[in-house]
C-alpha positions as a printed Julia matrix, in Angstrom:
436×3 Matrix{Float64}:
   3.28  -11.77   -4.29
   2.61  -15.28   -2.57
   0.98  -15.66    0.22
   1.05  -18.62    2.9
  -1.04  -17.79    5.52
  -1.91  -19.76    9.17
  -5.66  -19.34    9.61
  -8.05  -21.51   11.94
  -9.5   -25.14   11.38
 -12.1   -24.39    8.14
 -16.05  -24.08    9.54
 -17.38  -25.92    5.89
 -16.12  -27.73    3.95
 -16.13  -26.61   -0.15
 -15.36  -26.71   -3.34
 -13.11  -25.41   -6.25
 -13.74  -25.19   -9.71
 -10.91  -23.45  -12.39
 -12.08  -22.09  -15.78
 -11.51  -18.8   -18.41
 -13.58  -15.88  -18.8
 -13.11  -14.08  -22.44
 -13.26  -10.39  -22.26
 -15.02   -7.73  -24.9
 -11.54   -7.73  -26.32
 -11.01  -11.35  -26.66
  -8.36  -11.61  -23.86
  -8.78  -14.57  -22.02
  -8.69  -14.11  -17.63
  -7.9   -16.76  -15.67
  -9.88  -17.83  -12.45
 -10.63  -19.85   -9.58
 -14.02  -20.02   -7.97
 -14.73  -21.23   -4.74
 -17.92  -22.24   -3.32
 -18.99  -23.7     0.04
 -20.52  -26.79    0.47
 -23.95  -27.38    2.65
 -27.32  -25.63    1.99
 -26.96  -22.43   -0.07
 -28.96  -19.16    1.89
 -31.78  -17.84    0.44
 -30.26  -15.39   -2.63
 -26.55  -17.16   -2.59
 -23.98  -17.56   -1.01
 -22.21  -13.6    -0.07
 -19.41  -13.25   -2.03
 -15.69  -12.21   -2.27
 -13.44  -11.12   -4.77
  -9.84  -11.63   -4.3
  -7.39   -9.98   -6.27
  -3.53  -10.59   -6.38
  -0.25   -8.3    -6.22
   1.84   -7.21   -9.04
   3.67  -10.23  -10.75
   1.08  -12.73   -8.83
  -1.92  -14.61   -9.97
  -4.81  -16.05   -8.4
  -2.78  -19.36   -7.5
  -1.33  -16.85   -4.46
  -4.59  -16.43   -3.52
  -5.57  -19.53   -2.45
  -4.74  -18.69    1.56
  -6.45  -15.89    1.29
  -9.68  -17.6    -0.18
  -9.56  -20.66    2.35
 -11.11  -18.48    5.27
 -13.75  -16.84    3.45
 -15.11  -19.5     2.05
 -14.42  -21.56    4.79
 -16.8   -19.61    6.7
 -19.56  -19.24    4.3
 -18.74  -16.81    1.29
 -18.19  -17.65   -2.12
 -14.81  -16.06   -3.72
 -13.85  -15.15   -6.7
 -10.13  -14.97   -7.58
  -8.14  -14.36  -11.22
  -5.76  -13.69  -12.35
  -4.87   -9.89  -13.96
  -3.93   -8.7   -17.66
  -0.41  -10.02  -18.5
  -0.13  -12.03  -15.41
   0.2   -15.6   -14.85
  -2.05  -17.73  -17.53
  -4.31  -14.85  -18.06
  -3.78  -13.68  -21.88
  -3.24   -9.2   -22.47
  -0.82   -6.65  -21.81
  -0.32   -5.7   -17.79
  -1.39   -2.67  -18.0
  -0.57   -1.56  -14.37
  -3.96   -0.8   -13.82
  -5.24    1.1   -16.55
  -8.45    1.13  -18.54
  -8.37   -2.56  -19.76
  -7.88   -3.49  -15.78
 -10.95   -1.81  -14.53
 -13.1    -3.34  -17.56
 -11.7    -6.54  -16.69
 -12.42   -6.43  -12.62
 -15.95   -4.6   -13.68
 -16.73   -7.9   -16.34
 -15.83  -10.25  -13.33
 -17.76   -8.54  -10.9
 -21.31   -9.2   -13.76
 -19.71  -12.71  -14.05
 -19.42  -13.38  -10.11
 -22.8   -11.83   -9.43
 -24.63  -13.56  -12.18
 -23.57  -16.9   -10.86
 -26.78  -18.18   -9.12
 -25.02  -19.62   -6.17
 -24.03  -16.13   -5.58
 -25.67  -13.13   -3.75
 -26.32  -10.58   -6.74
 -25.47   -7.63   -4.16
 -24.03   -8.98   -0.8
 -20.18   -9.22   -2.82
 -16.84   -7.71   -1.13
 -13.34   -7.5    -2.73
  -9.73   -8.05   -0.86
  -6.72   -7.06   -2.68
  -3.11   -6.58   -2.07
  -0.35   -4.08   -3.27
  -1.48   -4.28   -7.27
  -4.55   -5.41   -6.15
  -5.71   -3.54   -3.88
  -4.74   -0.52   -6.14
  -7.59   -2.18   -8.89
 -10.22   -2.69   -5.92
 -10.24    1.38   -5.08
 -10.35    2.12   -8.67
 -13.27    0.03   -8.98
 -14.67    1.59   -5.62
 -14.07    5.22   -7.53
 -15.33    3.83  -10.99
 -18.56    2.8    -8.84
 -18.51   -1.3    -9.11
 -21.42   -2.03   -6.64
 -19.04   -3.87   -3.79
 -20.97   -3.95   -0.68
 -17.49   -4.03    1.29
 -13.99   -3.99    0.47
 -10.41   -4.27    2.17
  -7.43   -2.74    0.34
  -4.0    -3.89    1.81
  -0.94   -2.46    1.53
  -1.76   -0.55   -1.55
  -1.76    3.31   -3.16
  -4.41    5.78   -3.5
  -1.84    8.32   -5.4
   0.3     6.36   -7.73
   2.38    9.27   -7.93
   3.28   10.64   -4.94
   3.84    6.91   -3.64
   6.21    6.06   -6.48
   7.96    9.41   -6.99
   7.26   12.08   -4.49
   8.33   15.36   -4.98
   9.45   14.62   -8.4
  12.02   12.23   -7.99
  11.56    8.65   -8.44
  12.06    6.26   -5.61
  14.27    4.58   -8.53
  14.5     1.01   -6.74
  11.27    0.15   -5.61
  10.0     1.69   -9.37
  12.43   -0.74  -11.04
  11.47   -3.53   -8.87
   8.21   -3.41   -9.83
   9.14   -2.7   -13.98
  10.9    -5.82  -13.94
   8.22   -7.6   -12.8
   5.76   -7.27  -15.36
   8.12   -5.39  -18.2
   8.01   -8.48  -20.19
   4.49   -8.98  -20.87
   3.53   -5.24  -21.03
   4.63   -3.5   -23.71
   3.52    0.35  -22.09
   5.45   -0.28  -19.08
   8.72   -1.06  -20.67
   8.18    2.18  -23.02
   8.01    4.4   -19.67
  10.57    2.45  -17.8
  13.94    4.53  -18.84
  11.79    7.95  -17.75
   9.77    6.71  -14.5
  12.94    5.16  -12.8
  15.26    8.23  -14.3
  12.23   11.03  -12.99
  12.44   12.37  -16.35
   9.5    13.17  -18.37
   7.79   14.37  -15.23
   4.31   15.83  -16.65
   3.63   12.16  -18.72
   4.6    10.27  -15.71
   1.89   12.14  -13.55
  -0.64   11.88  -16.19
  -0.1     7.94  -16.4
  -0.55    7.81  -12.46
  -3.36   10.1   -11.95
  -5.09    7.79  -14.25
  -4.18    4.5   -12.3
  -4.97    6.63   -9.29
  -8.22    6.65   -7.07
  -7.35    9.77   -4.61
  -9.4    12.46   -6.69
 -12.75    9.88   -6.41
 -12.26    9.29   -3.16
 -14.74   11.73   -1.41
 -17.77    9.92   -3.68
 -16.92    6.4    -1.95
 -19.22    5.06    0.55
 -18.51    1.73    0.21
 -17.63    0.16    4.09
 -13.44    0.35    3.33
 -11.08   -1.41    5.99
  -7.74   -0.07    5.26
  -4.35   -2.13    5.97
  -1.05   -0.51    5.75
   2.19   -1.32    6.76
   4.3     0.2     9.88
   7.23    0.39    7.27
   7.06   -0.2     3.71
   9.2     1.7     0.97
   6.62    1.26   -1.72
   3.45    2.55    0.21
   3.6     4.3     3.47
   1.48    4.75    5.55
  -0.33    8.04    3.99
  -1.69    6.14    1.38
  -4.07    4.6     3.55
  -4.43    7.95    5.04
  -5.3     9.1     1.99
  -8.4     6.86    2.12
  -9.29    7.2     5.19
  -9.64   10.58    5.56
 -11.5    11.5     2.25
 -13.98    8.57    2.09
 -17.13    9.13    2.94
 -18.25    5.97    4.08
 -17.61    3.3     7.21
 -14.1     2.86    7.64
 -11.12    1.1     9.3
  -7.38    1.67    9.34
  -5.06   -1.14   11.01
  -1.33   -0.19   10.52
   0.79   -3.53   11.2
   3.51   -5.6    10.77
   3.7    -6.33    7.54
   4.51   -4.61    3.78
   6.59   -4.3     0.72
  10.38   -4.59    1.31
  11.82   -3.99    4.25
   8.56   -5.39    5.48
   7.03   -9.11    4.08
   3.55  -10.52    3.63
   2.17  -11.89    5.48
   3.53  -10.95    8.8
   3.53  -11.56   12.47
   0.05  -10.21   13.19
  -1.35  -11.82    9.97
  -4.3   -13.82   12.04
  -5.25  -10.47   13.42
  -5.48   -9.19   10.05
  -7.42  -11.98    8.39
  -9.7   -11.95   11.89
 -10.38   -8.33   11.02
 -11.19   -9.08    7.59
 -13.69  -11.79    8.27
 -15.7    -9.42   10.91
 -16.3    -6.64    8.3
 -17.45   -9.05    5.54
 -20.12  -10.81    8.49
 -21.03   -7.48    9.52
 -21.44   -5.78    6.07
 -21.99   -8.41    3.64
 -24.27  -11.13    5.89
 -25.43   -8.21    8.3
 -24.31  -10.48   11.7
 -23.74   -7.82   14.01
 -20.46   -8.37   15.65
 -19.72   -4.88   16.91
 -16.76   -3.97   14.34
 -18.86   -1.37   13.23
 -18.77    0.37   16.66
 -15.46   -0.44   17.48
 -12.85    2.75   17.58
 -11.89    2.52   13.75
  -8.23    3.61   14.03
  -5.87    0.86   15.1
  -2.09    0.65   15.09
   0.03   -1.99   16.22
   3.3    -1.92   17.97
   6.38   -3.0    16.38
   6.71   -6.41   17.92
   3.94   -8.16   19.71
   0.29   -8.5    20.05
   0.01   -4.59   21.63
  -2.68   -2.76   19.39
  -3.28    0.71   20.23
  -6.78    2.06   18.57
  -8.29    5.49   18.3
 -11.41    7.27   17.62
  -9.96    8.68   14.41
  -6.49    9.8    13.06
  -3.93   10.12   16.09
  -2.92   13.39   17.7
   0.58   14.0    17.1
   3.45   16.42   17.8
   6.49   17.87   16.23
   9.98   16.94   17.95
  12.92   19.42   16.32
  16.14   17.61   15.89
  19.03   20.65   14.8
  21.96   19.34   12.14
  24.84   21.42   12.31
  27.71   21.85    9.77
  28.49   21.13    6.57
  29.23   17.07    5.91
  26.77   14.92    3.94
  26.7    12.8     7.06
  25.86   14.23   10.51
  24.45   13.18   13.94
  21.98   15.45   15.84
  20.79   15.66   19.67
  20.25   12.6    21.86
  15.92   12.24   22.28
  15.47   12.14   25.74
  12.09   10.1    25.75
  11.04    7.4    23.85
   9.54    8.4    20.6
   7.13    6.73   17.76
   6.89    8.42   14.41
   3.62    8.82   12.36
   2.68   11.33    9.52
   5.14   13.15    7.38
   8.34   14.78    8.93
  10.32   17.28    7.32
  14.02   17.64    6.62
  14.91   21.44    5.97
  18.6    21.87    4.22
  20.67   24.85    2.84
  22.12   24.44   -0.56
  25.24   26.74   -0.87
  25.92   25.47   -4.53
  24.81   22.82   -6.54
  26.58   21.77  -10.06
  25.16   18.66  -12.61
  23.59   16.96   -9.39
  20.38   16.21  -10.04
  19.32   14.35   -6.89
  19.63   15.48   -3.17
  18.26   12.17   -1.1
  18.28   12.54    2.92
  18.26    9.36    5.01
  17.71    9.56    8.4
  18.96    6.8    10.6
  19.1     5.21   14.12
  22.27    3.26   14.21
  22.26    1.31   10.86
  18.27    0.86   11.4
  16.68    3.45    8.08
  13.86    5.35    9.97
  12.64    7.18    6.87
  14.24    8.73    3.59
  13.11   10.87    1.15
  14.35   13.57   -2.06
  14.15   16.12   -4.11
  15.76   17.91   -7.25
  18.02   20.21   -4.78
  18.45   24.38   -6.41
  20.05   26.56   -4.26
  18.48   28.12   -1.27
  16.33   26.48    1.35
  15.07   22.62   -0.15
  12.51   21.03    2.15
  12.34   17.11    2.1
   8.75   15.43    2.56
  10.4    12.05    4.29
   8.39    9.14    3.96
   5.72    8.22    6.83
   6.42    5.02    8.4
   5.71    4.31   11.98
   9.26    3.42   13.48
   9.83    3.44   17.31
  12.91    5.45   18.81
  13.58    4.56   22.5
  14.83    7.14   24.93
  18.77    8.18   24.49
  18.35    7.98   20.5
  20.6     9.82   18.59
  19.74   10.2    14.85
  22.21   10.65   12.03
  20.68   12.4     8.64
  23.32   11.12    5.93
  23.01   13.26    2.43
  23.64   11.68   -1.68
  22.6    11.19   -4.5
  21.26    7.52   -3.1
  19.61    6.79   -0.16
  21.55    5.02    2.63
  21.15    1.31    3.88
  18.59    0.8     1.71
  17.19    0.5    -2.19
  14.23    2.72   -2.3
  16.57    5.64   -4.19
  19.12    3.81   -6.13
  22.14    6.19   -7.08
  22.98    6.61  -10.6
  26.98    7.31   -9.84
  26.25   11.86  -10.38
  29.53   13.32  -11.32
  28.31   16.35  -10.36
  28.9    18.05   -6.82
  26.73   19.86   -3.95
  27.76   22.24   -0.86
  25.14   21.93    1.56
  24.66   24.43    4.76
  22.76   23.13    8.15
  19.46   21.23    8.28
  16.53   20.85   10.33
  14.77   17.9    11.02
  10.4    18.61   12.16
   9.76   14.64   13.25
   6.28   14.06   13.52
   5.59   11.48   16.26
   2.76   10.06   18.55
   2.06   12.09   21.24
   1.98    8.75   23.08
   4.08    5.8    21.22
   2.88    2.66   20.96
   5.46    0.37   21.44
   6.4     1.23   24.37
């Protein structure tokens, strides 16, 4: 995932140095180290640790490196297992991952230009999946900042048992070719087959049961909308750590969503206050500031809170029988956050293994979501992305074996057939939006 980010006129000048690191294993890494120029501090220079997203390598990370050290910090990016010139399997975050990012952190540290223990991490999608593993394996980061990443592999990549098959084939292809384990689980992970070894293999890339034992100061940054990692991910992390924390949801993500987006100066400013305040202890008052911030869907509005936000439940009635329908017009303006639920009757169900809901505005996807449909009542988890609905929107649920207008569920052409009875749409929303 490349990166070219806008950021402001550099404070110091610096320097850049490219080399290998061999690991225990013999597997070379890949790296770039920056250091500022001008009179090193007394115990080095604070340091960073960068890490890229899946298919990337530290050459992405370059705008992300450029204001840290611009302003005083050494960084550290390389490049993962399997990925760019780095030699090893990609492992997608497995054991051989976390030795790797726990050998660079002694390597970093031990530099004598750098702090031993004033050192942060930043990492996106892939990469900020490796920095909360390290967080929950204990790596001594004084601060970190996890974008756009997963705390749950799992439930992020197939909730509710069923694979969101496009976004998990996405990111196969990306690395399938240089790791071996990932092409082996392909067929099953983008097929939700093989349902127990899948959850075993993400549990163990996963951080969400270490989570209460972080204290680490963690600023969270999710996407409004983004089909690989909504927004309770980050919710995840914020609500179990222990420690200081920060949760900006903005405009950017995975697909339909890019990096970086509009409010990426925002995002970087953010980023630079937590590392001055927690890793050169210059009080700048982000510490005090309400930690919960979410921005509005175009713009520079930011709405923050003094935690998670109150929300309530708006029911929306489907009528009938068709496997596309259109319920009530909303008579106020509406802003979803958290996870709504989609409630449908299945009369009878033959060979179809996949029951997807999408749940639209027009031809705009609001959220999606499946499950492995039996007869009887099937409830839907639908995904949590913050999408605004102004007043006199009228939603239409559409029903498959796909999902509609979009490639998070691919359809796999089922044979098979479904009778479905009404539904019942729970949308959790704002109590206030946002965007409005």
């Amino acid at each position: 995932m490349a990166a070219a980010l806008l950021w402001v006129a550099p404070a110091q000048a610096y320097s850049k140095e490219s080399g290998k690191r061999t690991m225990s294993d013999g597997v070379g890494i890949a790296y770039d180290l920056y250091k500022p120029d001008g009179t090193m501090p007394a115990g080095g220079w604070p340091g960073v640790i960068v890490l890229h997203g899946l298919g990337g390598s530290k050459d992405d990370m370059g705008s992300i490196a450029d204001p840290f050290v611009s302003h005083g910090y050494a960084v550290l990016a390389y490049t993962a297992r399997g990925h760019g010139t780095s030699g090893g399997a990609a492992g997608l975050a497995g054991p051989d991952d976390l030795a790797t990012e726990q050998a660079m952190f002694s390597f970093f540290a031990g530099l004598p230009e750098v702090s031993d223990t004033q050192i942060g991490a930043w990492g996106i999608s892939y990469g900020g999946g490796q920095i909360w593993n390290g967080l929950g394996a204990a790596i001594p980061y004084k601060a970190a900042e996890v974008v756009e990443t997963w705390t749950d592999l799992f439930s992020a990549l197939l909730p509710q048992n069923l694979a969101k098959s496009g976004i998990v084939l996405g990111f196969a292809k990306a690395i399938e070719a240089r790791s071996p384990l990932i092409a082996a689980i392909e067929n099953d992970a983008v097929h939700s087959t093989n349902i127990p070894a899948l959850k075993s293999f993400a549990d163990s890339r996963s951080s969400y049961a270490k989570l209460p034992k972080i204290t680490t100061p963690v600023y969270m940054f999710q996407g409004r909308v983004d089909y690989a990692f909504d927004v309770g991910q980050a919710l995840n992390g914020y609500t179990r750590i222990t420690g200081p924390k920060h949760l900006y949801v903005g405009q950017f993500g995975h697909a339909p969503s890019t990096f970086p987006g509009p409010d990426v100066s925002y995002v970087l400013a953010q980023g630079l206050a937590w590392y001055d305040h927690y890793l050169k202890n210059a009080p700048n008052g982000i510490d005090t500031a309400k930690p919960v911030t979410i921005a509005a869907v175009t713009g520079t509005k930011r709405t923050s809170y003094a935690g998670v936000p109150k929300t309530k439940v708006i029911p929306a009635g489907f009528r009938g029988t068709a496997m596309r329908r259109t319920g009530p017009k909303f008579q106020q303006a509406l802003e979803t956050f958290g996870v709504s639920l989609l409630k449908v009757q299945v009369r009878k169900v033959s060979n179809y293994p996949r029951l997807v809901a999408t749940v639209l505005a027009g031809n705009r996807v609001i959220t999606h979501g499946g499950v492995v449909p039996k007869v009887g009542l099937n409830t839907i988890r639908l995904a949590d992305y913050v999408q605004y609905l102004p007043k006199g929107t009228r939603l239409t649920v559409t029903f498959g074996d796909s999902s509609t207008k979009d490639v998070a569920y691919l359809g796999f052409g089922s044979s098979g057939s479904i009778s479905l009875g009404p539904a019942e749409l729970s949308l959790q929303v704002l109590t206030k939006p946002v965007s409005k």
